[in-house]
C-alpha positions, 0 to 999 in steps of 0.5 A, spaced: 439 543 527 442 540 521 448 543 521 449 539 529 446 533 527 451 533 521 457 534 528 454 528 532 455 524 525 461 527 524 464 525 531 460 518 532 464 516 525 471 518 527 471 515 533 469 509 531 475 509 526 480 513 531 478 510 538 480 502 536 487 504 535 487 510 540 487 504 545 492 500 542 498 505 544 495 506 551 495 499 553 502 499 548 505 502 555 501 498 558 505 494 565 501 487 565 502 482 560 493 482 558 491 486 554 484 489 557 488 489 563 491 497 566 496 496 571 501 501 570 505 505 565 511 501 563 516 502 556 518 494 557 514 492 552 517 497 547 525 493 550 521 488 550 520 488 542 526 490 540 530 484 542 525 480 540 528 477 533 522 474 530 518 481 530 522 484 528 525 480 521 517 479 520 518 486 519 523 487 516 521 482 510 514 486 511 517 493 509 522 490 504 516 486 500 511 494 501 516 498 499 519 494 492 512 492 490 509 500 491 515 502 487 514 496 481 507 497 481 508 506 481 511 504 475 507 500 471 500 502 474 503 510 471 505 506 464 498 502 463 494 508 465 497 512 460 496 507 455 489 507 456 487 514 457 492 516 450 492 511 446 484 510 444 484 505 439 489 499 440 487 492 439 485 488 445 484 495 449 477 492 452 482 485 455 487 490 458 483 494 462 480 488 464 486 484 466 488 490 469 482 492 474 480 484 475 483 484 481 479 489 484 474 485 484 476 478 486 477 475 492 484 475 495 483 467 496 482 466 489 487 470 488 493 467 492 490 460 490 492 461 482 499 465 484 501 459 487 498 454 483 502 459 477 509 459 481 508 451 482 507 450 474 512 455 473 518 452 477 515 445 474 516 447 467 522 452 468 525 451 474 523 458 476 521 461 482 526 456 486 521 455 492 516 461 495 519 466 498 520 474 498 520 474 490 514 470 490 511 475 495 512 481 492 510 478 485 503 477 488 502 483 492 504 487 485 499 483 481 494 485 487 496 493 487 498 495 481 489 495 479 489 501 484 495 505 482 492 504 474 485 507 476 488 512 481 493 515 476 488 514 470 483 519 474 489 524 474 490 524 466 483 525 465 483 532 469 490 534 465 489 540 461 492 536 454 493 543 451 500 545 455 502 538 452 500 540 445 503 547 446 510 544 448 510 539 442 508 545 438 514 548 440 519 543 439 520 539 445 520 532 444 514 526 446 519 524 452 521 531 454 514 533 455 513 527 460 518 528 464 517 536 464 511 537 464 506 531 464 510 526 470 510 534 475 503 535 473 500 526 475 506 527 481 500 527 487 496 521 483 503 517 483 505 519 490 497 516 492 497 511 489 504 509 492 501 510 499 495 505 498 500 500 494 504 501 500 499 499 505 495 494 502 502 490 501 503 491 507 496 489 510 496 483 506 495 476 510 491 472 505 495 473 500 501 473 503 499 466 506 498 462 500 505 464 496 509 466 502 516 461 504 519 460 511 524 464 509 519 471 508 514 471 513 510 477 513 508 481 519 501 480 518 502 473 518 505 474 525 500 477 527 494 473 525 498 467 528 499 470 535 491 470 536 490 462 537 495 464 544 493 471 545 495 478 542 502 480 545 503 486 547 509 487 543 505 487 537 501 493 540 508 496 541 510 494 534 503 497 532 504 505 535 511 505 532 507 503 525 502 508 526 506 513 528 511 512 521 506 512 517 502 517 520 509 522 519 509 519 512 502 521 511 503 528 514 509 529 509 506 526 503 500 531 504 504 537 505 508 535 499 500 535 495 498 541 497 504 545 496 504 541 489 497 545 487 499 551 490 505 551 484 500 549 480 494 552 480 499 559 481 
């Protein structure tokens, strides 16, 4: 009896989380402009999307500002979470780990409002950003990200046996020779994760995006969230499946990539 209320539970869950975005690609292929109106199957608005400049620099510039921001904030999330976990003691230990992980728990408004308030007091005093655009973006979104990469990474080195980096020390092997041979291979799951969910929360991001973001760098969210005051185009659900089904492939690889790592790992 359990076991099948588990089941229901189970069900019920996955389809409050899959269902929303099943409907999306249906009515993606949808003919009729309104979106809860089914009036036959049509791939207009796919062409539709496709010449539709606006979309799809939006996108673009989206992707441009997920992927460096991931990759920026792989590397320093993977360098801060190694300074935590193997240098015990060091001097404002407790202040680095909590500038590290405070964006975890500050709301995305008051973080987008002190990004801008700093990019506005450092083009005064400096003259640099000149204006808000892409890079202003993608210093947020690194800033918003890179407290889930350290904690995502830093996990990972607490589980790591430090013995076979202690035995490759012991037999000659140097302190960055054993990172990259031994230490990076065995955190690679962690780091690929850790890109993933960077990638995605720059990619979702609108509050922040709308404080820091010039008319040049307008992100697809931002698009998104403006089209509601007339009305979610289908385009967006087109340009929504395409997205979903990206990612999704990029999902399964990263996944079989996971898998495959522990199989060799645990052989």
């Amino acid at each position: 009896m359990r076991f099948k209320f588990s089941k229901l539970f189970l069900v019920i869950g996955y389809s409050f989380l899959y269902l929303p975005l099943l409907c999306i690609v249906i009515y993606s292929f949808n003919e009729s402009r309104f979106v809860a109106t089914w009036t036959g199957f049509s791939l207009k608005w796919y062409k539709a999307l496709i010449s539709d400049p606006i979309i799809l620099r939006a996108t673009f510039t989206s992707l441009k500002i997920a992927g460096l921001s991931a990759t920026v904030s792989v590397v320093l999330g993977t360098m801060s979470a190694i300074i935590i976990n193997r240098f015990t003691r060091f001097r404002g230990k407790t202040l680095f780990m909590g500038a590290i992980t405070a964006p975890l728990v500050m709301p995305e408004v008051v973080m987008g409002l002190s990004m801008l308030m700093l990019f506005v007091g450092m083009n005064k005093l400096c003259g640099w950003p000149d204006g808000r655009g892409s890079t202003t973006v993608v210093i947020a979104h690194i800033t918003l990200t890179l407290s889930y990469v350290t904690m995502i990474v830093q996990a990972r080195l607490q589980d790591l046996d430090r013995s076979i980096e202690e035995a490759a020390l012991d037999l000659g092997a140097s302190p960055t020779k054993v990172f990259f041979v031994i230490t990076l291979p065995m955190i690679s799951n962690a780091i690929v994760l850790g890109w993933l969910l960077a990638f995605a929360l720059s990619l979702d991001d609108v509050v922040i995006a709308s404080f820091v973001a010039g008319p040049g760098a307008t992100t697809l969210p931002m698009i998104v969230f403006s089209s509601l005051r007339f009305g979610i185009s289908p385009e967006i659900n087109a340009l929504a499946t395409i997205l979903m089904t990206v990612l999704s492939i990029g999902v399964i690889i990263s996944a079989v990539y996971i898998c495959r790592r522990q199989k060799t790992t645990n052989i």
